[in-house]
MARTORSE-455630 format. One record per residue: x, y, z of N, C-alpha, C, O, CB in turn; residue in one letter. Coordinates in steps of 0.02 Angstrom, whole numbers, plus 50000, padded with zeros to 5 digits. Glycine has a CB too. Layout:
BEGIN
XYZXYZXYZXYZXYZa
...
***
This chain:
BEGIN
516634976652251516034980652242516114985352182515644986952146515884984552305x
516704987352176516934991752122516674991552059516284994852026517534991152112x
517194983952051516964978251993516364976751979516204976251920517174972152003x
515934975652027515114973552000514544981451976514004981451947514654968452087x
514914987052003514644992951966514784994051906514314995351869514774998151991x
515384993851880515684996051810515184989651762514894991651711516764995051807x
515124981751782514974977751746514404979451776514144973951770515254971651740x
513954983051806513214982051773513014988951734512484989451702512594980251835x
513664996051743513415000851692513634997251613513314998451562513795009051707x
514224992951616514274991851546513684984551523513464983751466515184990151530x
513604982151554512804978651538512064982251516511624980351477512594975451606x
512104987351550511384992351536511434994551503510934994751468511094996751568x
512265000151468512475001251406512224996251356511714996851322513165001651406x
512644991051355512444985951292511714984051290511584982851231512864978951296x
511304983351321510594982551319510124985651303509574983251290510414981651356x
510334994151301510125002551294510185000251209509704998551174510815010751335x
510775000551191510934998551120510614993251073510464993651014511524996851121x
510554987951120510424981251077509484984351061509184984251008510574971351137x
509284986451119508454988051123508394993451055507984992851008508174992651213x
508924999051063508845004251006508965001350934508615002850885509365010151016x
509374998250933509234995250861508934990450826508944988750766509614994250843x
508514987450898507744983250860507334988750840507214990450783507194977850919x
507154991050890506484997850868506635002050817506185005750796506315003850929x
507535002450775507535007050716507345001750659507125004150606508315011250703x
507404994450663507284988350620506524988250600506324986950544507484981450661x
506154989750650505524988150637505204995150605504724995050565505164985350704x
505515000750626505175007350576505545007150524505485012750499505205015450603x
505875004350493506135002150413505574998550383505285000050330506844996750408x
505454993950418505124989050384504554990950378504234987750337505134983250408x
504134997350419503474999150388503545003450340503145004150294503015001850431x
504105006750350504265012450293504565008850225504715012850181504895018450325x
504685001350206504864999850158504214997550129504184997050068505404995950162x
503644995850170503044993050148502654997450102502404996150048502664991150204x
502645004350145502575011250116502725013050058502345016250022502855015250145x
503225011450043503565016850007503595010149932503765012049876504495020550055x
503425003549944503134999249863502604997249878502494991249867503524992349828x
501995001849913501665002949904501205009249898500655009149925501654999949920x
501485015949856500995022549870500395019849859500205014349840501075029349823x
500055026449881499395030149880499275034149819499445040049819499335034749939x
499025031649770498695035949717498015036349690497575032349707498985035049669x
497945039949660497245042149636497315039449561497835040649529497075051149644x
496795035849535496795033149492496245032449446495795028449458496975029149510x
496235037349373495475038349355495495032949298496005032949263495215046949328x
494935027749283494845022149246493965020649241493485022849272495305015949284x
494065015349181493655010949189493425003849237493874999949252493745010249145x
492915002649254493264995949295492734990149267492114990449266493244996649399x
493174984749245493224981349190493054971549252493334969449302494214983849139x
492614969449221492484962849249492404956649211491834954849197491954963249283x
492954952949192492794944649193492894940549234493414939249264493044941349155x
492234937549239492054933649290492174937549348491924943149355492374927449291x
492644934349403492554934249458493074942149485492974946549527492724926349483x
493744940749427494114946549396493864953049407493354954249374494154945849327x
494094958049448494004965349418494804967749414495324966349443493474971049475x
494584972149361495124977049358494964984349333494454986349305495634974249316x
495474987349349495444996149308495824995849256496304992149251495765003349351x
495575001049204495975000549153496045009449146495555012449124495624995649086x
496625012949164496845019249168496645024249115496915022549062497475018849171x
496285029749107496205034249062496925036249040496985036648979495795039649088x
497675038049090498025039749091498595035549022498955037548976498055040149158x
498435030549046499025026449017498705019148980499045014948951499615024549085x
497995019048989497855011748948497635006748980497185002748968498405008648916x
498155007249042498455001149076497944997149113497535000149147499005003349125x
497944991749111497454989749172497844986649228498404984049229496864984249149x
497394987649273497684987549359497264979749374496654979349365497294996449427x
497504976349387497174970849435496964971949514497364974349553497674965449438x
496274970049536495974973449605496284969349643496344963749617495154973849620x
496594969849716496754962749726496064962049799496064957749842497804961149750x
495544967849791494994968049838494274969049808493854972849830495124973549885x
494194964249745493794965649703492984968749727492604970849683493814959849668x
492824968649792492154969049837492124976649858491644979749882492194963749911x
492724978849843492504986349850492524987949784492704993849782492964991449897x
492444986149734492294989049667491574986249638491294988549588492904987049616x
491324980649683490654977749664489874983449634489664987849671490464973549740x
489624982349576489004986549579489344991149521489024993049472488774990549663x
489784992149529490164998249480490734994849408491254997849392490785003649548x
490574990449385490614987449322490554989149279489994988949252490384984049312x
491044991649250490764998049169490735004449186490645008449140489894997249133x
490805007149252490785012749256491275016049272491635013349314490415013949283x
491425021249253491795027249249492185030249321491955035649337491265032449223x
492545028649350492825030349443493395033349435493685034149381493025023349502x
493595035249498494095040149501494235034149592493905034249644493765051549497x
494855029649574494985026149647495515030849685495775036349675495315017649639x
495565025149739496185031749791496475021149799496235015849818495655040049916x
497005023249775497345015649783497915014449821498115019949839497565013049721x
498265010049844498905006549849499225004049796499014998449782498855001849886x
499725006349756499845003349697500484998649696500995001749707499895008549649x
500564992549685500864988749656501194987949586501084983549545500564985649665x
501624993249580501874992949507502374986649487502514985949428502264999849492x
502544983649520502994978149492502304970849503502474965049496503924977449552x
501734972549517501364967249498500834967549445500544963049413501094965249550x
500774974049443500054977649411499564976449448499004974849428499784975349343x
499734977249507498914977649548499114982549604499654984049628498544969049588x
498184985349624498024990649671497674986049729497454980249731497524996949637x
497724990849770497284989149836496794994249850496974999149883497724988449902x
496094993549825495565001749845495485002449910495374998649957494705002149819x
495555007449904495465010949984494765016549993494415017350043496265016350001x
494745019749928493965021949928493815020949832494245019149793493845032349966x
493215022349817492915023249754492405029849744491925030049783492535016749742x
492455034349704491925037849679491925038449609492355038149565491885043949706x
491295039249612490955040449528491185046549496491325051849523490095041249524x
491185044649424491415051249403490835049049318490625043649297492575052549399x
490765057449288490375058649245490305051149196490785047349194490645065249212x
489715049849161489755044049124489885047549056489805042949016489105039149128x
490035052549024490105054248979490845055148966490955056748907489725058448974x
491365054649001492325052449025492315047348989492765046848947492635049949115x
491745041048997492065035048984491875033448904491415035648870491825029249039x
492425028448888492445025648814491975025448803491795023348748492705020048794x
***
């Protein structure tokens, strides 16, 4: 009887453990998603061929590829200030909102 207590606290031990270090695995992995992908604010032009949108940065030149081109629809040529997900090792954003900004900013 002895024996079958010690082997089921050291079973619930190892199982306490094995459980704790899935659940620290999986908050890595949202926090790595996070973290190559911030949240920035991004003031541009937004630029359309064809089916294509993109921003092209007051800041730096640069243009951003949309990879959600339907929330930038209607606003083609105009002047915005986005709130993005940025992708710097692809050159593309993900919009999360859009507002207008003065038409007299833009080129």
């Amino acid at each position: 009887m002895k024996g079958f207590m010690v082997f089921a606290l050291a079973a619930s031990v190892l199982l306490s453990v094995a459980g704790l270090a899935q659940n620290t695995s999986h908050g890595d992995q949202k926090n790595d998603k996070s973290a190559a992908a911030p949240l920035k604010n991004i003031k541009g032009t937004v630029r359309a061929e064809g089916d294509k949108i993109s921003i092209v940065s007051d800041s730096e030149a640069k243009a951003w590829d949309v990879v959600n081109p339907e929330a930038l629809k209607g606003h083609e040529g105009h002047h915005v200030q986005v709130s993005a997900h940025v992708y710097a090792d692809k050159d593309q954003i993900h919009v999360m909102s859009v507002k207008m900004l003065n038409d007299k900013m833009s080129k």
